[in-house]
C-alpha positions as CSV (number, residue, x, y, z in Angstrom):
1,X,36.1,55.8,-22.5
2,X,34.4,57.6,-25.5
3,X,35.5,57.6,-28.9
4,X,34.1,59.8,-32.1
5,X,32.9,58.0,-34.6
6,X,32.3,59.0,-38.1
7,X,29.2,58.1,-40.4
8,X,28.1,58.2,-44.0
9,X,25.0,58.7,-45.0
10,X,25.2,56.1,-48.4
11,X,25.7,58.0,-51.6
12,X,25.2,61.2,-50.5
13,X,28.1,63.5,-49.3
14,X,26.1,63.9,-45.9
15,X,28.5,63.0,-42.7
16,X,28.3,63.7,-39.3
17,X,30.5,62.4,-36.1
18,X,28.8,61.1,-32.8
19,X,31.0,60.7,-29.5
20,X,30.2,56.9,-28.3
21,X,30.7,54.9,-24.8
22,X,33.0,51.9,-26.2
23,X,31.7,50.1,-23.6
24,X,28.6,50.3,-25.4
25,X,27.1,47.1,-26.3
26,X,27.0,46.3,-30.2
27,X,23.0,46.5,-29.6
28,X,22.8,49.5,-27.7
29,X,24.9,51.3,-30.0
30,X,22.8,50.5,-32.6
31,X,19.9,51.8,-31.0
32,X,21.3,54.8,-29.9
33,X,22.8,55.2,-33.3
34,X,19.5,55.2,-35.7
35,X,17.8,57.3,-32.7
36,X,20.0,60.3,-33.6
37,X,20.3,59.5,-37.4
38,X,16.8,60.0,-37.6
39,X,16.8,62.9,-35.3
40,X,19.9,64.6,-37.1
41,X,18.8,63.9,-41.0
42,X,15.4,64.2,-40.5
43,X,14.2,60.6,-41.8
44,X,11.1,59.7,-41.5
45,X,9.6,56.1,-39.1
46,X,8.6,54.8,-42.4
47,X,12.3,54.2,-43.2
48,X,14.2,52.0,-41.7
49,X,18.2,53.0,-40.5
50,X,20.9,50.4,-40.9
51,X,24.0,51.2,-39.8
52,X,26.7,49.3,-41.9
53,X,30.8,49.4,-40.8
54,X,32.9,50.7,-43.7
55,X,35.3,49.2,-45.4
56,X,33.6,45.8,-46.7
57,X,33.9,45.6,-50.3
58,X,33.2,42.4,-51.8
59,X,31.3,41.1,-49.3
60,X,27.6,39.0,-49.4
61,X,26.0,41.9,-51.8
62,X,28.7,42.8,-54.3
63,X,31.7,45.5,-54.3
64,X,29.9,48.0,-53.2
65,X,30.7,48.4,-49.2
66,X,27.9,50.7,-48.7
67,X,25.3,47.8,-49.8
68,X,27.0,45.5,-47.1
69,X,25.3,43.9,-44.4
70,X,23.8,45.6,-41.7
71,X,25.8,45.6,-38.2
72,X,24.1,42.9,-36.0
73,X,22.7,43.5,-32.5
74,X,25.0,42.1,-29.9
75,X,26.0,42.3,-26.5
76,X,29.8,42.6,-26.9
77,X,30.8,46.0,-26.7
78,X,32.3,48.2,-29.4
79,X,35.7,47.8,-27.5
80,X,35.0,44.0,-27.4
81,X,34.6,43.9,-30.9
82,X,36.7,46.3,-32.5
83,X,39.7,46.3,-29.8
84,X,42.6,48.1,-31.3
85,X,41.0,49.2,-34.3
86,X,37.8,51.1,-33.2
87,X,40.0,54.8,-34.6
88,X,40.3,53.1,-38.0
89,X,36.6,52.1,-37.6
90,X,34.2,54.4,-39.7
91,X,30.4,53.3,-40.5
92,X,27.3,54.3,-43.3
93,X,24.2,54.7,-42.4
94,X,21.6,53.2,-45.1
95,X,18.0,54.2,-44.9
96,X,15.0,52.1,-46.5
97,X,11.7,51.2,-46.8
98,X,10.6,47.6,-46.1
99,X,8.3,46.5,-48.4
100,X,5.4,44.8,-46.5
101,X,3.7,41.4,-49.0
């Protein structure tokens, strides 16, 4: 079963919807996920791609739901995980550069 899925590129008014497998593993998803971000917006291997689910305001990081954790690699799959809710279930994308020390 496939289900569209829209992204947010954080604090920009860039969006774009990908048709996913829900019986996609959370790590899989992920993968296949920051492979066509950085296809589709052009970002560079320098950055890195998170890919953060909506909605979590005052979590770890502040208010801010687009500084939220980063979805964690898993092997549930996005049916497993979301169940009923995966068409309420949006997500940003967040790209950075890791600072190497």
């Amino acid at each position: 079963m496939i289900h569209r899925f829209y992204f947010k590129m954080v604090y920009t008014s860039q969006t774009i919807y990908y048709d996913i497998e829900l019986n996609s593993t959370i790590s899989s998803f992920i993968l296949n996920v920051k492979n066509k971000v950085r296809e589709n917006f052009n970002i560079d291997n320098n950055y890195t791609i998170d890919i953060i689910e909506a909605g979590q305001f005052n979590n770890i990081n502040g208010r801010d739901a687009e500084l939220a954790p980063a979805l964690e690699p898993s092997n549930l799959t996005l049916l497993q995980k979301y169940e009923n809710n995966y068409k309420q279930t949006s997500f940003y994308i967040r790209n950075r550069i890791e600072i190497q020390i």
